[in-house]
ZASE-960395 format. One record per residue (C-alpha): residue in one letter; residue number from 1; x, y, z. Coordinates in Angstrom, 1 decimal. Layout:
<nodes>
{node A; NUM; {X; Y; Z}}
...
</nodes>
This chain:
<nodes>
{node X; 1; {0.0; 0.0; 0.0}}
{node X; 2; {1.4; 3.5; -1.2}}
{node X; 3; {1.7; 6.0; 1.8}}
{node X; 4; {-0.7; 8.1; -0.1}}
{node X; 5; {-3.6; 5.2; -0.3}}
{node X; 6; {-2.7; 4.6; 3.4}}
{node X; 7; {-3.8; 8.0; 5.1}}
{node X; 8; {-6.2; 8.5; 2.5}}
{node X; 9; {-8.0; 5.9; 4.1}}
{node X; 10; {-7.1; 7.0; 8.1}}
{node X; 11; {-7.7; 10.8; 7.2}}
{node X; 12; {-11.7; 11.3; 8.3}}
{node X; 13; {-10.3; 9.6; 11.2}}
{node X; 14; {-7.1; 11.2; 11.8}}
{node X; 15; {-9.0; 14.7; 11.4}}
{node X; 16; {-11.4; 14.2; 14.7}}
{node X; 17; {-8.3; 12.8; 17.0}}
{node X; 18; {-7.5; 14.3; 19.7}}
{node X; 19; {-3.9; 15.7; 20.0}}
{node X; 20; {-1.7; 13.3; 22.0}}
{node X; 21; {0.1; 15.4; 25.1}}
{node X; 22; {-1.4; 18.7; 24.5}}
{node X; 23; {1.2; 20.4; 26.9}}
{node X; 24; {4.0; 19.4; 25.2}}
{node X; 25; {2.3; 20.1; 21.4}}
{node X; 26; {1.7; 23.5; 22.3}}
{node X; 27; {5.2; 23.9; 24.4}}
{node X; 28; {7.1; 22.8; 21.1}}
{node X; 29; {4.7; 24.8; 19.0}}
{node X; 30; {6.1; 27.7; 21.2}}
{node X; 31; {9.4; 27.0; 20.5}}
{node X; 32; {9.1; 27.0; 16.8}}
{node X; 33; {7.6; 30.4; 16.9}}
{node X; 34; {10.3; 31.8; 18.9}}
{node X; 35; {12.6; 31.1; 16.1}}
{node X; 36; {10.3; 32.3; 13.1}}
{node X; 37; {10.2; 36.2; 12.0}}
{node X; 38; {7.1; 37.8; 10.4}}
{node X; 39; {9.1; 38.3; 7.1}}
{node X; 40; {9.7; 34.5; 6.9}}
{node X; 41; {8.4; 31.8; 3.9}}
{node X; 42; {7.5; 28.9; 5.6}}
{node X; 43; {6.9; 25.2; 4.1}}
{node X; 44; {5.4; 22.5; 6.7}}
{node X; 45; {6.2; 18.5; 5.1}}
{node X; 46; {3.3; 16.0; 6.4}}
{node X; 47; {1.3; 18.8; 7.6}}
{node X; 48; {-1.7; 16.7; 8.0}}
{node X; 49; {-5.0; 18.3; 8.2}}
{node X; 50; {-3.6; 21.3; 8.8}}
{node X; 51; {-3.7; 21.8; 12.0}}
{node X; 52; {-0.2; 23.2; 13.3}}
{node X; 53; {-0.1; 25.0; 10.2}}
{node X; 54; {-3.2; 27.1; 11.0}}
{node X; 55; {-1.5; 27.8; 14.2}}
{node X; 56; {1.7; 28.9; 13.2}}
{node X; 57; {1.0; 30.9; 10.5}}
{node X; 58; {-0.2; 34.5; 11.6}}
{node X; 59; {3.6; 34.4; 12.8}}
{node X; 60; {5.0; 34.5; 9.0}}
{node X; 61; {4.3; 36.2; 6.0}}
{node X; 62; {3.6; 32.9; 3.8}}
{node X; 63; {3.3; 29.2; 5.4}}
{node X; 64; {2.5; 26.5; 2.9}}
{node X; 65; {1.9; 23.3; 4.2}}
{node X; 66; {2.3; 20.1; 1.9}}
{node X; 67; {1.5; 16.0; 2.5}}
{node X; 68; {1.0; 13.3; 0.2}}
{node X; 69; {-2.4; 12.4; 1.1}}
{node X; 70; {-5.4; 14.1; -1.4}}
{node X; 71; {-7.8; 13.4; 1.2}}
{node X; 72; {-5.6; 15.2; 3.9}}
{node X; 73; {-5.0; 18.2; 2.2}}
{node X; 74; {-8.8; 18.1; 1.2}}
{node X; 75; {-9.5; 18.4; 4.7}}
{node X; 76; {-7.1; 20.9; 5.8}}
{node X; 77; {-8.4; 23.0; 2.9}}
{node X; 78; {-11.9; 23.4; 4.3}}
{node X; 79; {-10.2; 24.4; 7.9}}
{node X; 80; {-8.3; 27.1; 5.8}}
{node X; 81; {-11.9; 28.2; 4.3}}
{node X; 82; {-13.4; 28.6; 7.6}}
{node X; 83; {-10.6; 29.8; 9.1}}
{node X; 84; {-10.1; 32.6; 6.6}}
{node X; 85; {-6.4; 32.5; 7.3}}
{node X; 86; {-5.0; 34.7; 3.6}}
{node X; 87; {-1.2; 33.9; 3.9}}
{node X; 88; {-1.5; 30.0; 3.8}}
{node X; 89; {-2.2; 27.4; 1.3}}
{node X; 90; {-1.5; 23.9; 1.1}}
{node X; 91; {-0.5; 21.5; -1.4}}
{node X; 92; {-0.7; 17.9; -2.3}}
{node X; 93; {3.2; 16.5; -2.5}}
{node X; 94; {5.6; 14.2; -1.0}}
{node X; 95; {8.9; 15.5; 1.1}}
{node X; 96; {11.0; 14.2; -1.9}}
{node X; 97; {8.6; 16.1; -4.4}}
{node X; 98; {10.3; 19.5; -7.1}}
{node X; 99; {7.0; 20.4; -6.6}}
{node X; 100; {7.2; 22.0; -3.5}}
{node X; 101; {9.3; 25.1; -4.7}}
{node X; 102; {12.5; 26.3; -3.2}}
{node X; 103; {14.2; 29.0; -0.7}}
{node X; 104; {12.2; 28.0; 2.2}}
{node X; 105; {13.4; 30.3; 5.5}}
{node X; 106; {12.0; 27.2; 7.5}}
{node X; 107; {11.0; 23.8; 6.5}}
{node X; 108; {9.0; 22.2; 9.2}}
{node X; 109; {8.7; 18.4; 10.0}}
{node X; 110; {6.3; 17.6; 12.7}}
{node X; 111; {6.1; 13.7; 13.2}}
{node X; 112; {7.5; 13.0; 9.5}}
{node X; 113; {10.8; 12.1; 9.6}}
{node X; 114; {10.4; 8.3; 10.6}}
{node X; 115; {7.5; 7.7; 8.1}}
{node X; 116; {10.2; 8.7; 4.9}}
{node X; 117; {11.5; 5.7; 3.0}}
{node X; 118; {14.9; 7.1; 2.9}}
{node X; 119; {15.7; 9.4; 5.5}}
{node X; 120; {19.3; 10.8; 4.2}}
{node X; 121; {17.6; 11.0; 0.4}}
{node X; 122; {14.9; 13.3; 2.2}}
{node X; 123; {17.1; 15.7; 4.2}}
{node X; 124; {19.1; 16.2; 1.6}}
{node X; 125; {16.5; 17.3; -0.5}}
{node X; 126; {15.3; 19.5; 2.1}}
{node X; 127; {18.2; 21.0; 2.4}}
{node X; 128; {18.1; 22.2; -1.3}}
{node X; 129; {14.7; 23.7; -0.8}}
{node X; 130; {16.0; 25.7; 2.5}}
{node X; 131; {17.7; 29.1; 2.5}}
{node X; 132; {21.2; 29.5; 3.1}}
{node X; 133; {21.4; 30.4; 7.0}}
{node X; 134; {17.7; 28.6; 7.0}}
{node X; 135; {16.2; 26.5; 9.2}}
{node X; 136; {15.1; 23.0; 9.7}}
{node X; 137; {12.6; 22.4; 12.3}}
{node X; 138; {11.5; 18.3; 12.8}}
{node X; 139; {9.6; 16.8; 16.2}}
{node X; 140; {10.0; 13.2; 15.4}}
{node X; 141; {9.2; 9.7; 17.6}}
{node X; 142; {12.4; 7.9; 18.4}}
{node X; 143; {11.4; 4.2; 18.4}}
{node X; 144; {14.6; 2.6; 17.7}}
{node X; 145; {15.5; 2.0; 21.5}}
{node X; 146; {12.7; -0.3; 21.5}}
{node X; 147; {12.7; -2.0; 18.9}}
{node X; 148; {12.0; -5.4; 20.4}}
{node X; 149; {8.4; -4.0; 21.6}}
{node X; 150; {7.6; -1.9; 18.6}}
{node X; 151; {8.9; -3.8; 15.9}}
{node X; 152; {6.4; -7.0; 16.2}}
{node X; 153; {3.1; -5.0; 16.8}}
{node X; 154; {4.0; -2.6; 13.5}}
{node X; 155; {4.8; -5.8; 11.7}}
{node X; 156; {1.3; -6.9; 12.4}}
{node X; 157; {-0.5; -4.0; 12.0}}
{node X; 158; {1.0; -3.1; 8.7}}
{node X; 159; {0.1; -7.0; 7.8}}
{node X; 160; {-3.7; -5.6; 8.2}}
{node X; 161; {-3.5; -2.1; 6.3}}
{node X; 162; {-3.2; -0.5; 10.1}}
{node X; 163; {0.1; 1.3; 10.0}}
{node X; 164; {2.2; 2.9; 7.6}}
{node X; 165; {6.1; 1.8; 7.4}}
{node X; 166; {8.3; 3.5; 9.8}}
{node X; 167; {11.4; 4.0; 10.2}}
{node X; 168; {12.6; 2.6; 14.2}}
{node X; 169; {15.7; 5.1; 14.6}}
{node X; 170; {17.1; 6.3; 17.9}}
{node X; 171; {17.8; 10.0; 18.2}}
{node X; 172; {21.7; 9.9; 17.8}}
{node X; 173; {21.0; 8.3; 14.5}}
{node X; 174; {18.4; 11.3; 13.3}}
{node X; 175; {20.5; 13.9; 14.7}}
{node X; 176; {23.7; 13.0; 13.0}}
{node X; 177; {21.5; 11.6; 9.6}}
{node X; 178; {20.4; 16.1; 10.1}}
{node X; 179; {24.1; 17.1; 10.6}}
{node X; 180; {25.2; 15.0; 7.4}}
{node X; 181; {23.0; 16.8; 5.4}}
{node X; 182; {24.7; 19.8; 5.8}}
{node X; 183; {23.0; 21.5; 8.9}}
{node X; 184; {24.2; 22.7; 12.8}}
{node X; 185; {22.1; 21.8; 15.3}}
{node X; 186; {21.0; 24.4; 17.6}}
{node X; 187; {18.2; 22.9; 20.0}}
{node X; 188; {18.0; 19.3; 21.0}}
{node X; 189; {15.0; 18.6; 23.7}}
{node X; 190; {11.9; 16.0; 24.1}}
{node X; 191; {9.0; 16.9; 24.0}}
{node X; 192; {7.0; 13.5; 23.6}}
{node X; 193; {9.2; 12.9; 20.8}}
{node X; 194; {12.3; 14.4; 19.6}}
{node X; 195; {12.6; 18.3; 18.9}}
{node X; 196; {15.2; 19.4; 16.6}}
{node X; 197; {16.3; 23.1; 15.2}}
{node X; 198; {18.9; 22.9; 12.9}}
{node X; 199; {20.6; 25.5; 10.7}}
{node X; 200; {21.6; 25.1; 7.2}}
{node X; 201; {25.3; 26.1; 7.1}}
</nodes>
C-alpha cells in the first residue's frame, strides 16, 4: 500500500483525533515560533490536516503546508476556508517532491521524519529547498531503543493495512543523519518525541 492510499483511508479519522500530550504540542509549538520572524516563507512537510499550520501561520508572511495524502490536504483545505487564514495554502506533494518550490526560510517536519522511506535522500533534498542560514525544524518519535516491543506489533498491523512503514531510529542516528546533510544543530529537547532546530550552514 502506497503511503498516499494509506492516510487516505485513516484521514476522516485522523482529522477528529484528539492531540496526543497537548502540553507538550503547544510547548514545542512555542518553541518553533520563537525562532520564526514575520518576514519568513515557511513550508510545513506531512502537515496533516492542517492543524499546526493554521496555528503557526499568523507568525509569518507565507506558510504552505504540503502531504502526500489528497484526502488530507482536502480536509485541511476546508479548515483554511473557515478559518479565513490569507497567507497559507496547502499542497498535495511528498517530502521528496520539485513540486514544492525552493528558498524556504524554514522547513518544518512535525512527526514526518520516521514515516520517509529514505531518511538521508529526504534531508538532503530539504536542504536544497532551504535558504542558506535557513532552518530545519522536525519533532519526530524515536522508536529505535525499543525496537524489540515496537517492531512485532507494526509488523502486524502493517500486515492488516493499520500502520504505515516506519522507520525505528534512535535519536543519535536522526540527529547525526540532520548534521550530514549539511546543517548545525542548535536545540536538542523532548518533548513526547524528539525536537530538533537545525541551521543550514
Amino acid at each position: 500500500m502506497t503511503p498516499a492510499k494509506f492516510w487516505d483511508g485513516v484521514a476522516e479519522k485522523y482529522a477528529k483525533m484528539a492531540i496526543r500530550n497537548p502540553e507538550q504540542y503547544h510547548l514545542s509549538l512555542e518553541r518553533t515560533r520563537s525562532y520564526l520572524r514575520e518576514s519568513d516563507r515557511v513550508l510545513e512537510l506531512g502537515c496533516g490536516t492542517g492543524s499546526t499550520a493554521l496555528l503557526l501561520a499568523p507568525s509569518v508572511a507565507l506558510y504552505t503546508g504540503s502531504d502526500v495524502s489528497p484526502k488530507m490536504i482536502a480536509i485541511a483545505k476546508d479548515k483554511l476556508a473557515e478559518a479565513g487564514q490569507s497567507n497559507l495554502d496547502f499542497i498535495v506533494a511528498d517530502a521528496d517532491s520539485d513540486a514544492l518550490g525552493t528558498a524556504y526560510d524554514a522547513v518544518m517536519a512535525y512527526n514526518l521524519l520516521h514515516l520517509v522511506e529514505n531518511l538521508p535522500t529526504t534531508l538532503g533534498h530539504i536542504h536544497s529547498i532551504t535558504r542558506e542560514g535557513g532552518l530545519l525544524i522536525t519533532k519526530t518519535p524515536c522508536l529505535g531503543s525499543k525496537k524489540w516491543l515496537f517492531a512485532p506489533l507494526l509488523w502486524v498491523m502493517q500486515l492488516f493495512g493499520k500502520a504505515p512503514d516506519v522507520l525505528l531510529i534512535k535519536p543519535a542516528y536522526l540527529e547525526q543523519s540532520i548534521a550530514d546533510a549539511g546543517y548545525e544543530i542548535i536545540e536538542a529537547e523532548d518533548y513526547g518525541s524528539r525536537y530538533i532546530v537545525a541551521r543550514k550552514a
